[in-house]
TORKOL-4160 file (C-alpha; in steps of 0.2 Angstrom, whole numbers, padded with zeros to 4 digits, m for minus):
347
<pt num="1" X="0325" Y="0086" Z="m0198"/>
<pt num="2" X="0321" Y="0099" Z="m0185"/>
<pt num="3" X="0318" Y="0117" Z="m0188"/>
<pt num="4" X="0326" Y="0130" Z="m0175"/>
<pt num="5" X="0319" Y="0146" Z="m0174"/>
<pt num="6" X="0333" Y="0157" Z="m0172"/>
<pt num="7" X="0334" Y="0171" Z="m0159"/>
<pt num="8" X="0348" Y="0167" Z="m0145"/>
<pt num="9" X="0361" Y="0179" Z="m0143"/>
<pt num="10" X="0379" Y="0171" Z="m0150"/>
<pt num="11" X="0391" Y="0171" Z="m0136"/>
<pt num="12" X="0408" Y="0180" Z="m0139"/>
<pt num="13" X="0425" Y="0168" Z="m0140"/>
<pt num="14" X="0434" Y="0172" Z="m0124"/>
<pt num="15" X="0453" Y="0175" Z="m0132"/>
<pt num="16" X="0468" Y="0168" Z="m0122"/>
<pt num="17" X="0475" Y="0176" Z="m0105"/>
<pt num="18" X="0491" Y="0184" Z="m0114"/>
<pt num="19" X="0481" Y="0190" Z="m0127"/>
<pt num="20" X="0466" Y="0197" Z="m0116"/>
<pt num="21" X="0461" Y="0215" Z="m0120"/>
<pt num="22" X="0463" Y="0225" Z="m0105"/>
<pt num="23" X="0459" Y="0244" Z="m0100"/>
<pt num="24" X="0480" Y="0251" Z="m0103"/>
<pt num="25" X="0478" Y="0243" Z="m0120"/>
<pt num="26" X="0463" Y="0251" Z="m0123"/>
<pt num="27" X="0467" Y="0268" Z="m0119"/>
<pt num="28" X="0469" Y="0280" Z="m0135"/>
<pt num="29" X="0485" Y="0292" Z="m0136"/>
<pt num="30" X="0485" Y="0308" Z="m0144"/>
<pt num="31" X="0496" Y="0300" Z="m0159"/>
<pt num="32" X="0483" Y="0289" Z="m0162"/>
<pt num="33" X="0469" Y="0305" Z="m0165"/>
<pt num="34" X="0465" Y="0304" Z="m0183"/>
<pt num="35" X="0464" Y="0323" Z="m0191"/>
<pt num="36" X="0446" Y="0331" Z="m0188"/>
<pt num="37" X="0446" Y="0322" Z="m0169"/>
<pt num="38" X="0452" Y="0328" Z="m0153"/>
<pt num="39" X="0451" Y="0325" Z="m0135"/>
<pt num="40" X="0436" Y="0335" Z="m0129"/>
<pt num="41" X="0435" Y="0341" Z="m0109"/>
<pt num="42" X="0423" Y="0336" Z="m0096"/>
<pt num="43" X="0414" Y="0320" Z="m0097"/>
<pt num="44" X="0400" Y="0324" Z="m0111"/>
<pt num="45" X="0387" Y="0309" Z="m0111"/>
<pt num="46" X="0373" Y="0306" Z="m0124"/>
<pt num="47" X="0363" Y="0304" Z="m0109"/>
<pt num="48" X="0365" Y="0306" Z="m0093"/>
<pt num="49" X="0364" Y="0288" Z="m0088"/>
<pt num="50" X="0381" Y="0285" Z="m0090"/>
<pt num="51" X="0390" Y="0298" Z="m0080"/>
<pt num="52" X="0381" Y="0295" Z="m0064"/>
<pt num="53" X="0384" Y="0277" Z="m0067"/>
<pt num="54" X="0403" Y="0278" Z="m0068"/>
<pt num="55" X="0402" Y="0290" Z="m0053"/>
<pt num="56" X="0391" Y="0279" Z="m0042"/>
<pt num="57" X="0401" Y="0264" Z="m0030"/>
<pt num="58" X="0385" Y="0254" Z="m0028"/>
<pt num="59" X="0368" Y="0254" Z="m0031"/>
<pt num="60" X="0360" Y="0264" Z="m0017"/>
<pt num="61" X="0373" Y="0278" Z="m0024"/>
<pt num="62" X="0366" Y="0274" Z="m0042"/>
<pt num="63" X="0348" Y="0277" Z="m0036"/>
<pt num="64" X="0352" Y="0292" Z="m0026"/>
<pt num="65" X="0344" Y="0289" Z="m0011"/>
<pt num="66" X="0330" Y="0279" Z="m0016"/>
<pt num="67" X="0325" Y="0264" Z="m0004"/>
<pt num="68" X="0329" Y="0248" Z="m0009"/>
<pt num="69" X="0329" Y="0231" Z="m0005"/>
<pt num="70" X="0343" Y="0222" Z="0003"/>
<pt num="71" X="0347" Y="0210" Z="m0012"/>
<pt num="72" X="0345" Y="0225" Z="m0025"/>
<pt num="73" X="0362" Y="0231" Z="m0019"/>
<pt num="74" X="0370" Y="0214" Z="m0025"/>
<pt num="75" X="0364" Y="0217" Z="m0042"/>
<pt num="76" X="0377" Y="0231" Z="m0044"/>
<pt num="77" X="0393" Y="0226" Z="m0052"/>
<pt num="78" X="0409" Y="0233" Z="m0044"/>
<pt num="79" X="0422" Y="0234" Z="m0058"/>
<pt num="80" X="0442" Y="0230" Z="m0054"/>
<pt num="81" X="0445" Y="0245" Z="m0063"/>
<pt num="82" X="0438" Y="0259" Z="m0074"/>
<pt num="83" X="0441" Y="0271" Z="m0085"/>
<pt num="84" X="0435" Y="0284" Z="m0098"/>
<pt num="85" X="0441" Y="0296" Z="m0113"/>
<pt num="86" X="0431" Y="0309" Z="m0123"/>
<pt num="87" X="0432" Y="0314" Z="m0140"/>
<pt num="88" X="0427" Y="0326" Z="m0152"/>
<pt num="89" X="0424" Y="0324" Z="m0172"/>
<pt num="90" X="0420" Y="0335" Z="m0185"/>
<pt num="91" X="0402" Y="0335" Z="m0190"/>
<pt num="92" X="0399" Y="0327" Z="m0174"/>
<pt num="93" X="0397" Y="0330" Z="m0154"/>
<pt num="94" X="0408" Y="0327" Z="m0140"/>
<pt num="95" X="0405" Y="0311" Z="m0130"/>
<pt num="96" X="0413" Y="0299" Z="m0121"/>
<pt num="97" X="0421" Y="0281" Z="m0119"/>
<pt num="98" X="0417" Y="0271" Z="m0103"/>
<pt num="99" X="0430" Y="0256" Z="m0100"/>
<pt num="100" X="0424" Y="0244" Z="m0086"/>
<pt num="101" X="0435" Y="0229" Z="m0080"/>
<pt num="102" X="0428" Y="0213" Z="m0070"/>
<pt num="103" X="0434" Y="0200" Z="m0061"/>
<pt num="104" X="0429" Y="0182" Z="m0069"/>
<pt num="105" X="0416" Y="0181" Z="m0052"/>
<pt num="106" X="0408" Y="0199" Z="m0057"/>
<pt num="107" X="0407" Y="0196" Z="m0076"/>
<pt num="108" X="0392" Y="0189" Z="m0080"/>
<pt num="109" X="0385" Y="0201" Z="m0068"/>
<pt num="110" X="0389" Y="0215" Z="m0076"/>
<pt num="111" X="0385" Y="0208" Z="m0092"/>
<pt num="112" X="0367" Y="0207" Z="m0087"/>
<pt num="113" X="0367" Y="0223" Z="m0075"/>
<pt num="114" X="0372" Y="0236" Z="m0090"/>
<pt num="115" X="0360" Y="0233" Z="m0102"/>
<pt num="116" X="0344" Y="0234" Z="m0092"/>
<pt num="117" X="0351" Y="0247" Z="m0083"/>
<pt num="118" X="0355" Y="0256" Z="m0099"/>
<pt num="119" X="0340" Y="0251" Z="m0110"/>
<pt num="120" X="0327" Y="0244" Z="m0097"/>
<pt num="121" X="0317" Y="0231" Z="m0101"/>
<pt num="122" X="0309" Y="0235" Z="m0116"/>
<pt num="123" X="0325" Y="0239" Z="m0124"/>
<pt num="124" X="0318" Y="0257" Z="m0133"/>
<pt num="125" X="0326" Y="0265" Z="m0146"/>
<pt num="126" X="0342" Y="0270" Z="m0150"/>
<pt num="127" X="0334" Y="0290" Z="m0149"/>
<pt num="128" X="0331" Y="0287" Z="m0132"/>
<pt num="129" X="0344" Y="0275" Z="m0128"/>
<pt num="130" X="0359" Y="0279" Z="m0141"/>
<pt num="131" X="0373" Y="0271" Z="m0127"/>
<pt num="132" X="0381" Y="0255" Z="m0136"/>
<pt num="133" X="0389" Y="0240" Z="m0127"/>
<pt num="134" X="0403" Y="0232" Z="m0133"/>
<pt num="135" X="0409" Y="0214" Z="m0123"/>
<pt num="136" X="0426" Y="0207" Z="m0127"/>
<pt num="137" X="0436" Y="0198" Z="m0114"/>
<pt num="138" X="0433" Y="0203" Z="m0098"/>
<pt num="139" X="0429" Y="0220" Z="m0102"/>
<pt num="140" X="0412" Y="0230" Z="m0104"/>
<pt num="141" X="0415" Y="0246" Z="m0116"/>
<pt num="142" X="0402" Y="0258" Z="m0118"/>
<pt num="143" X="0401" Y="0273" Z="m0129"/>
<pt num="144" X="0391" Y="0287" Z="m0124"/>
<pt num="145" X="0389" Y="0296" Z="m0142"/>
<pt num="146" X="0374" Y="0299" Z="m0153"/>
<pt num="147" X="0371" Y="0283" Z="m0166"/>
<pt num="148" X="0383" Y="0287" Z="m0181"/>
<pt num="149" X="0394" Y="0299" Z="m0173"/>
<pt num="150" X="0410" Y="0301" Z="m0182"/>
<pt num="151" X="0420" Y="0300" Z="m0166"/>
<pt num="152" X="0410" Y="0286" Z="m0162"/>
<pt num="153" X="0413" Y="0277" Z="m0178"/>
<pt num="154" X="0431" Y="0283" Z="m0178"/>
<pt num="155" X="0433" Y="0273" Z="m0161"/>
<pt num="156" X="0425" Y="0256" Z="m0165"/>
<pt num="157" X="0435" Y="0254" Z="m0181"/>
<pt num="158" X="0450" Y="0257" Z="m0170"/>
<pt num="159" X="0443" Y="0243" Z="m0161"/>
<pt num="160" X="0441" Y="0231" Z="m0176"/>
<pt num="161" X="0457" Y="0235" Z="m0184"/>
<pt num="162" X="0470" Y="0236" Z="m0168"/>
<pt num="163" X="0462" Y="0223" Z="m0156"/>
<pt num="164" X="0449" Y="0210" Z="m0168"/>
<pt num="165" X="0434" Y="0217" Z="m0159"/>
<pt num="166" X="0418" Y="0215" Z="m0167"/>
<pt num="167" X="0411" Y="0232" Z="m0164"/>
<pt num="168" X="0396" Y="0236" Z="m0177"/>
<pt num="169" X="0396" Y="0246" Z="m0190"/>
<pt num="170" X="0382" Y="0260" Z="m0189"/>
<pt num="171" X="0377" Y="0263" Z="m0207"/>
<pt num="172" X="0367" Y="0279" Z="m0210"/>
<pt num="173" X="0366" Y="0279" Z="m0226"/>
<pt num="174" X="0354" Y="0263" Z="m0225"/>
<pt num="175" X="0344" Y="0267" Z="m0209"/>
<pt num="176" X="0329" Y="0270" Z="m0219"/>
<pt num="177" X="0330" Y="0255" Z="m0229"/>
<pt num="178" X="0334" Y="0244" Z="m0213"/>
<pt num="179" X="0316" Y="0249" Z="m0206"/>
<pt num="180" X="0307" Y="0246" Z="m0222"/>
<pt num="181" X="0314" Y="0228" Z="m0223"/>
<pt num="182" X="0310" Y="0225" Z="m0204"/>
<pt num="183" X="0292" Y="0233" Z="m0206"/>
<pt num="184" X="0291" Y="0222" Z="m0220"/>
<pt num="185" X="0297" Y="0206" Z="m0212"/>
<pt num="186" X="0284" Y="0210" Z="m0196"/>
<pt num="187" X="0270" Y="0211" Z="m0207"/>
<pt num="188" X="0276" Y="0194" Z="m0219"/>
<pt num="189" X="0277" Y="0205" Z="m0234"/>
<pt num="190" X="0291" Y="0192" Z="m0241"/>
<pt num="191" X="0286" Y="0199" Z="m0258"/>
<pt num="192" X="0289" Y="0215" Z="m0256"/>
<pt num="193" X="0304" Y="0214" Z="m0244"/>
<pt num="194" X="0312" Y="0203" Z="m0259"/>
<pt num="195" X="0308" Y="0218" Z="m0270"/>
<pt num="196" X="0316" Y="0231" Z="m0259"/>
<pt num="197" X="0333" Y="0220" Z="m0259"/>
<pt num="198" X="0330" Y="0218" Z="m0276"/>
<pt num="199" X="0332" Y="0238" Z="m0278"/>
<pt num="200" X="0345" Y="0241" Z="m0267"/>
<pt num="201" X="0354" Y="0225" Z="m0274"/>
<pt num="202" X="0371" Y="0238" Z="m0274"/>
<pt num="203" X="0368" Y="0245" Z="m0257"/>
<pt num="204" X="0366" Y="0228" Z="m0248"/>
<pt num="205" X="0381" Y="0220" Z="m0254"/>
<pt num="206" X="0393" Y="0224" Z="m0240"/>
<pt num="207" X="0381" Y="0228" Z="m0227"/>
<pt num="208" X="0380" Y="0213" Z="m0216"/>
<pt num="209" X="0362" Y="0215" Z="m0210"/>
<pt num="210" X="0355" Y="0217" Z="m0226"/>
<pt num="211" X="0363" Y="0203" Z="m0231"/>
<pt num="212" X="0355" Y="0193" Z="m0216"/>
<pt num="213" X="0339" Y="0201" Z="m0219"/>
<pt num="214" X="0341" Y="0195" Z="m0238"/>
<pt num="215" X="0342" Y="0175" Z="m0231"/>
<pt num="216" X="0329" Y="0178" Z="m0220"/>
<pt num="217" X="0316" Y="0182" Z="m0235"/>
<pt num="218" X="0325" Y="0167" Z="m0246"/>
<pt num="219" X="0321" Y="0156" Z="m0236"/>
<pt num="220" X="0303" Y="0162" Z="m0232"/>
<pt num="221" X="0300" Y="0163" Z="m0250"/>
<pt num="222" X="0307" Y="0143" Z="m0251"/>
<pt num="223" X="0322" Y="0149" Z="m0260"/>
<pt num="224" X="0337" Y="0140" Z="m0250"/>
<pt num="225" X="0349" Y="0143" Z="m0266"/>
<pt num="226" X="0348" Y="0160" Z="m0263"/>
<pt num="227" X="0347" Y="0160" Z="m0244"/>
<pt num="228" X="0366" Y="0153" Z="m0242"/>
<pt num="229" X="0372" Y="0165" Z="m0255"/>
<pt num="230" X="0365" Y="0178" Z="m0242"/>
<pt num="231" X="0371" Y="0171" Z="m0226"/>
<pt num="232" X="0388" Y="0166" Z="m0232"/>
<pt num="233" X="0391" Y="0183" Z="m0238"/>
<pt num="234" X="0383" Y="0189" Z="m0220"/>
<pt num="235" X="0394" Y="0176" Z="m0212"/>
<pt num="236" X="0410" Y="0183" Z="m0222"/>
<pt num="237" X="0407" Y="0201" Z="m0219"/>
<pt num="238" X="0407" Y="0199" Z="m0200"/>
<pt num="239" X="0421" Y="0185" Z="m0199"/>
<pt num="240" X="0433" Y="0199" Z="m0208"/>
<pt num="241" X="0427" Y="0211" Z="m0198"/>
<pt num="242" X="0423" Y="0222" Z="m0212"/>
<pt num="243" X="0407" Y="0224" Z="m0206"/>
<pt num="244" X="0401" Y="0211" Z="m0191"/>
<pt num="245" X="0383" Y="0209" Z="m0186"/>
<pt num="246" X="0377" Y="0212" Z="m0173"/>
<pt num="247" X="0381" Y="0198" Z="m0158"/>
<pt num="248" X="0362" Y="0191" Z="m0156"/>
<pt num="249" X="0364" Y="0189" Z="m0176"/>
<pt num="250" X="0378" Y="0176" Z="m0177"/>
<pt num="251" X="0372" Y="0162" Z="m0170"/>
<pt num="252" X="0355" Y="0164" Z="m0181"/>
<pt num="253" X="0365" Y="0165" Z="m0197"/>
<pt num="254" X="0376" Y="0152" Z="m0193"/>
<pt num="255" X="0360" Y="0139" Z="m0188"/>
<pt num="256" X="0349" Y="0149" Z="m0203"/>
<pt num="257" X="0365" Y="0145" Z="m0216"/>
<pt num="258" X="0366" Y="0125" Z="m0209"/>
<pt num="259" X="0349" Y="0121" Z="m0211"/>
<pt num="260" X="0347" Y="0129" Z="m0229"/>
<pt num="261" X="0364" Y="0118" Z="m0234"/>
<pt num="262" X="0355" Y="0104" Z="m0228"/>
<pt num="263" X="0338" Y="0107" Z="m0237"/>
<pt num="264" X="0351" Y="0108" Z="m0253"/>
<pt num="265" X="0355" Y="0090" Z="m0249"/>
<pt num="266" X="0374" Y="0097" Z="m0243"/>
<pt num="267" X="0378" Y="0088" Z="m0228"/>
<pt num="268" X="0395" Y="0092" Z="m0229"/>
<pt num="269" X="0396" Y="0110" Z="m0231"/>
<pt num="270" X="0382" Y="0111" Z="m0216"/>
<pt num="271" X="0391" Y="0101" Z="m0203"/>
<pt num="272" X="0405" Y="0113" Z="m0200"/>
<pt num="273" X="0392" Y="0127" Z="m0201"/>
<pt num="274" X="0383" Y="0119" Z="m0188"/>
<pt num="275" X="0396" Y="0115" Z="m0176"/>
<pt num="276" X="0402" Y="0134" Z="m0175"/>
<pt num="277" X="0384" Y="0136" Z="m0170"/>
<pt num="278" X="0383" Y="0125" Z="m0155"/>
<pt num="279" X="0399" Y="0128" Z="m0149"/>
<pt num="280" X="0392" Y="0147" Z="m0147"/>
<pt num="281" X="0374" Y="0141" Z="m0141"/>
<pt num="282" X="0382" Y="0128" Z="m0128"/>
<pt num="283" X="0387" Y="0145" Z="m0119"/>
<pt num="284" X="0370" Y="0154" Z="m0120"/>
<pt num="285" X="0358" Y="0142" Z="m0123"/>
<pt num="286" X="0357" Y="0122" Z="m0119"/>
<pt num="287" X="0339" Y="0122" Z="m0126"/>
<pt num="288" X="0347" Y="0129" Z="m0143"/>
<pt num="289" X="0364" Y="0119" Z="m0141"/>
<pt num="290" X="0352" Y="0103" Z="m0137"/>
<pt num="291" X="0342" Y="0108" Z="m0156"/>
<pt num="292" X="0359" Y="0112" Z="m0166"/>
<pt num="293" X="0366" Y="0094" Z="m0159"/>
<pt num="294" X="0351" Y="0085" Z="m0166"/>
<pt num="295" X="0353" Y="0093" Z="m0183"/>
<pt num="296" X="0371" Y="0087" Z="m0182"/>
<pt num="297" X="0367" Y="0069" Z="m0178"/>
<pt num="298" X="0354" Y="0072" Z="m0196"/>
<pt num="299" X="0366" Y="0077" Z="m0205"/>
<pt num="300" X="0382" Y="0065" Z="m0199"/>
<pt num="301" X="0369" Y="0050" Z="m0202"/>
<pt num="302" X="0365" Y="0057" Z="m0221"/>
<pt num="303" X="0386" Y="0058" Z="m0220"/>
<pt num="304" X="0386" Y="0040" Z="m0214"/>
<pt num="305" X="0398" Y="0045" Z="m0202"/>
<pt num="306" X="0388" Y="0035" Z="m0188"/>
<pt num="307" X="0402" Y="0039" Z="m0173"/>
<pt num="308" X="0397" Y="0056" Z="m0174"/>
<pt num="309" X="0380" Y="0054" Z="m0177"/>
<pt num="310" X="0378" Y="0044" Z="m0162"/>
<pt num="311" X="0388" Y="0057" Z="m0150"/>
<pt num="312" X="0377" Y="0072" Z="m0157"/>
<pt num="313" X="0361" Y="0061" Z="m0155"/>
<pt num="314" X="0366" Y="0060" Z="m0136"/>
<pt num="315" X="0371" Y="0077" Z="m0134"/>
<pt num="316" X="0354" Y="0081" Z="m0140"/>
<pt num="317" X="0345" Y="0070" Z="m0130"/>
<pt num="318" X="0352" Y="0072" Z="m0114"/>
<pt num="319" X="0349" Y="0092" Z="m0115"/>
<pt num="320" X="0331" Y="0087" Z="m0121"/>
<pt num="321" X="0322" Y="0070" Z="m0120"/>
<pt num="322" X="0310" Y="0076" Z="m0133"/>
<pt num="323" X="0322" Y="0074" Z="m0146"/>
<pt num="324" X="0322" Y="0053" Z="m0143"/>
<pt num="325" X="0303" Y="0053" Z="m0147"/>
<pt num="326" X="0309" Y="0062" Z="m0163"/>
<pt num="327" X="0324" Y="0052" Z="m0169"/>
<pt num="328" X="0310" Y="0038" Z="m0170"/>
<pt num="329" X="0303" Y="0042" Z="m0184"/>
<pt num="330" X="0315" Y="0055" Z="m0193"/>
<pt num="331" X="0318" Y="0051" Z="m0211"/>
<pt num="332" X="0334" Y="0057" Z="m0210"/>
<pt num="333" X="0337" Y="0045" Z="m0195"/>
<pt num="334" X="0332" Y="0030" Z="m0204"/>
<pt num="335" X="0347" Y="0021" Z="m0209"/>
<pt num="336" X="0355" Y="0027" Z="m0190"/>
<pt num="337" X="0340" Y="0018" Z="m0184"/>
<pt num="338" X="0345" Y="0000" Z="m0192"/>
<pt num="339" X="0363" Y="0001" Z="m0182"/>
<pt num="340" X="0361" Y="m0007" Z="m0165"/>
<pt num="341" X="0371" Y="0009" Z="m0155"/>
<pt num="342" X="0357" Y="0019" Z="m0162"/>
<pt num="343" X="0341" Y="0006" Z="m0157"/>
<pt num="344" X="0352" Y="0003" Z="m0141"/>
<pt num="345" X="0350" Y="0023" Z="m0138"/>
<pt num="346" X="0335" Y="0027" Z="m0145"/>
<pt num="347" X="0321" Y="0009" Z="m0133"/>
């Protein structure tokens, strides 16, 4: 059975042509202002990034007048349209909401152009780089408001609630705890990351990432009972759009959650768990999807569903060779292996 180490961003699901989010459906009316918000003037940013990026037509504009090299203006992704509102909440700062439309040609473009223009390369801190991207359909929204600003907040459950999107939760009142588990994880202090969730059993129990976090130190402390508890209720939170996780997160959980079902000897509960995750990975990362369809092909041999064992075992092999040296010898494997499809596949 094969370990995967999970860190690829989960791709988001692509809804259907009629039901496509577009900028006019996005735009807010003011019957839709909740009390304590208004339209604000102007176009207030958090930085100033963002308003001579919506201002600019192409990248020698962006850089403003800096040389460049000829293939650096083919980096710059010209949206079909755009738009922008501001707001203005009680307790917080105005800011604004950035609406960018792309052609299927331009999206993946963008999707790479925005957040190393945004964040740069080593990403920085949401102090210095507060902007937050949210991807859905062919649209790339970004709000340009300090982290946790009620406006802000205001705007993204408008998003879950009206239009399905998974826009995340900023929970202040956790921060604090957040960095503690995380400094806590960096160093290996399983121990005393389990203690902290231990403590703030009441505050983690609808907060997606802590949830996460919690499975994380299950299953370093060799506690898999305990580590599906946590991912399924990470799993649930985000799925109901109470509280998503972050999009780099899903995909983690999802393999995190198959491979602790299977170290439970539960097969079938992991299968399906499995299969969301490499339909999502196919998208970002073949290396990953190539890892998920090997652990499939384990768990449909331990199912003795050996049609489907077969057809992950390919899968898995044609993405990655490796995997044939390792299906060799796999315990899991070793009633596969006594089947002549499987020899056939495997000499």
């Amino acid at each position: 059975m094969l370990s995967l180490l999970a860190t690829t961003a989960a791709a988001q699901e692509d809804a259907g042509p009629d039901s496509a989010l577009t900028i006019a459906k996005l735009y807010v009316k003011s019957k839709e202002l909740p009390e304590g918000c208004r339209f604000a003037p102007g176009m207030p940013c958090a930085t100033h990034h963002m308003e001579a990026l919506y201002s600019a037509r192409s990248m020698k504009a962006l850089a403003k007048g800096v040389e460049l090299p000829p293939e650096a203006e083919a980096l710059f992704p010209v949206p079909k349209a755009k738009e922008w509102q501001s707001f203005e909440a009680e307790g917080g700062v105005a800011g604004s909401v950035f609406m960018f439309e792309y052609s299927e040609e331009d999206l993946e473009k963008a999707r790479d152009f925005f957040p190393s223009f945004l964040y740069g390369q080593d990403g920085g801190s949401s102090v210095e780089h507060p902007e937050e991207i949210i991807l859905q359909d062919r649209l790339v929204i970004i709000l340009s408001f300090p982290r946790g600003d009620p406006a802000a907040e205001w705007y993204k459950q408008r998003l879950r609630t009206k239009f399905k999107v998974p826009a995340v939760r900023e929970h202040l009142e956790v921060r604090e705890l957040g960095y503690q588990l995380v400094k806590a994880l960096g160093e290996e202090d399983i121990e005393g990351g389990l203690a902290l969730l231990d403590t703030h059993s009441a505050d983690v129990a609808d907060w997606a990432f802590g949830q996460f976090l919690l499975g994380t130190f299950a299953i370093a402390s060799k506690d898999p009972e305990r580590a599906v508890k946590a991912y399924r209720r990470a799993l649930e939170l985000h799925d109901t759009l109470e509280d998503p996780l972050k999009p780099g997160l899903v995909v983690p959980a999802l393999i995190a959650l198959g491979l602790a079902l299977l170290q439970e000897d539960k097969p079938k509960d992991a299968v399906p768990v499995l299969q969301r995750a490499e339909e999502h990975a196919t998208k970002t990362s073949p290396e990953q999807a190539a890892g998920l369809a090997y652990n499939l092909a384990c768990a449909f041999a331990l199912l003795e569903r050996w049609p489907e064992s077969l057809d992950a075992l390919k899968r898995a092999i044609r993405d990655d060779p490796e995997y044939k040296k390792m299906a060799r010898t796999d315990e899991d494997l070793a009633e596969a292996r006594k089947r002549k499809e499987f020899e056939k596949l495997l000499n």
